[in-house]
C-alpha positions in Angstrom: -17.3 -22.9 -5.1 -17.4 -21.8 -8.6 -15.3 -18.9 -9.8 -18.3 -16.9 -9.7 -19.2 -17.4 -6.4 -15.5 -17.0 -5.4 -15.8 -13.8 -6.7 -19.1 -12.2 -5.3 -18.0 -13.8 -1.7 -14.2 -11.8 -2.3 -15.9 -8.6 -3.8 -18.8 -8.8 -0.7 -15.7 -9.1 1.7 -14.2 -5.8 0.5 -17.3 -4.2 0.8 -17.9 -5.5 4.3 -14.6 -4.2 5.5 -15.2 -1.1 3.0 -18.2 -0.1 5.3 -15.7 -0.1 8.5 -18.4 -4.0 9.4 -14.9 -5.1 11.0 -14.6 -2.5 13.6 -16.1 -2.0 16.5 -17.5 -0.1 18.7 -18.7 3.5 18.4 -15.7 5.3 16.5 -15.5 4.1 12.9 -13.2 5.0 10.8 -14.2 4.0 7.3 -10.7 2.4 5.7 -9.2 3.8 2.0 -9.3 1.1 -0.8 -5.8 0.5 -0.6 -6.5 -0.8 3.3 -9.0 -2.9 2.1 -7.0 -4.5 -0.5 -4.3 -5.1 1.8 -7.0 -6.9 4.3 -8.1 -8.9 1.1 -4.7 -9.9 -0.1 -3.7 -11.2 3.5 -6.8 -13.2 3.0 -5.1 -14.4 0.0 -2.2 -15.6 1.4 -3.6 -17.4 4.3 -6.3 -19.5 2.0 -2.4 -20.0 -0.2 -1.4 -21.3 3.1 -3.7 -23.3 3.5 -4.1 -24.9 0.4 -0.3 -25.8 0.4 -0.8 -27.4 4.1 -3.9 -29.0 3.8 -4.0 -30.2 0.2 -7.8 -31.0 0.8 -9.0 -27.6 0.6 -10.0 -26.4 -3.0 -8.4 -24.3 -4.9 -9.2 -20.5 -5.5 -10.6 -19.8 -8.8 -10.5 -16.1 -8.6 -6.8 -15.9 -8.4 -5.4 -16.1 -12.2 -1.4 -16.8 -12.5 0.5 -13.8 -13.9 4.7 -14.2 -15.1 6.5 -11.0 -13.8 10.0 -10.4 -15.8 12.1 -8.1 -14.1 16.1 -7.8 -14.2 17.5 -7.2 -10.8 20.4 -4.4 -9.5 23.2 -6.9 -11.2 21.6 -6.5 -14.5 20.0 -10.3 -14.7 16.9 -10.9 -16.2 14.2 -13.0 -13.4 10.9 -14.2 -14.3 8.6 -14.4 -11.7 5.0 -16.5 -11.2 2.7 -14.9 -9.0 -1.2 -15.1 -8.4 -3.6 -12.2 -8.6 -7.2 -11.2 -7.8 -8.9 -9.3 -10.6 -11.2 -7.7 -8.1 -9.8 -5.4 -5.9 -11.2 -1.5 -5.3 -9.8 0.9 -7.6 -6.7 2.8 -5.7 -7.5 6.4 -4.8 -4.4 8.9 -5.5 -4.4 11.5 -3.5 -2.0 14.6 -3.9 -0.2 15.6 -0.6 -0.6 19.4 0.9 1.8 21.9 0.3 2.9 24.5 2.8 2.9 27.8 2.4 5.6 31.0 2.1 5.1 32.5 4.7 4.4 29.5 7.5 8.0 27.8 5.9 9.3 31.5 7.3 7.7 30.6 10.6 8.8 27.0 10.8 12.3 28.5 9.9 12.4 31.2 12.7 11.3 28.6 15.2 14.7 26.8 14.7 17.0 26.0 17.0 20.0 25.1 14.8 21.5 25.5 11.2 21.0 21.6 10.3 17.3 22.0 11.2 16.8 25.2 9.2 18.4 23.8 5.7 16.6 20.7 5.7 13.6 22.8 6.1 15.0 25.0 3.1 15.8 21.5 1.3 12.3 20.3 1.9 10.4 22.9 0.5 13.0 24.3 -2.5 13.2 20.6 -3.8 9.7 18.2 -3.1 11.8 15.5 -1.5 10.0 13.6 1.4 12.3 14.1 4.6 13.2 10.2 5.0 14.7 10.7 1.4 16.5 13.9 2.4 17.6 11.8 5.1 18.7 9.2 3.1 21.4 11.3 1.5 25.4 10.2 2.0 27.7 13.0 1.4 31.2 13.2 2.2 
């Protein structure tokens, strides 16, 4: 196929799954971007696969090959050579829901225990997400 057929037949595959094609039966639940993406990119890997296996198959156009530099926790410097796909839906950002005053004074009197109650305190004073609260070593 040419690139631009690769492309319409990758861009008409996210728009399949876009339009929740892929499930079925009667309770369809249209997937975000990033979920189609993520469909998309599996794709990806397993044409990869198969193009390492099998070296018959053609190669894919639509992917273009992208160096990554990056220097790792030690402090060395890696370049990296990945393939990517130009195509994919825009990401949608969405901002999560605060709580407010007064049910964080009911979720605190429903308590059963100190621990419970300043994590709750923690959660809302600072914006951390409770597995990074969790996360936390002290001595």
């Amino acid at each position: 196929m040419t690139y631009s057929a690769q492309m319409e037949f990758f861009q008409n595959f996210l728009y399949w799954v876009k339009g929740g094609k892929h499930i079925s039966g009667e309770v369809r639940k249209i997937p975000d971007n990033g979920t189609c993406n993520a469909y998309l990119h599996d794709v990806f890997g397993f044409y990869q696969f198969l193009e390492m296996e099998y070296e018959q198959f053609g190669s894919l156009l639509v992917l273009s090959d992208k160096t990554i530099s990056y220097t790792n926790a030690i402090g060395v410097r890696k370049t990296k050579l990945c393939r990517s796909f130009d195509g994919y839906l825009n990401a949608v950002s969405s901002k999560g829901r605060t709580i407010e005053r007064k049910n964080i004074i009911v979720l605190l009197d429903g308590c059963t225990n100190c621990r419970d109650q300043l994590l709750l305190l923690l959660l809302a004073e600072t914006g951390f997400r409770i597995g990074e609260l969790l996360g936390v070593r002290y001595v």
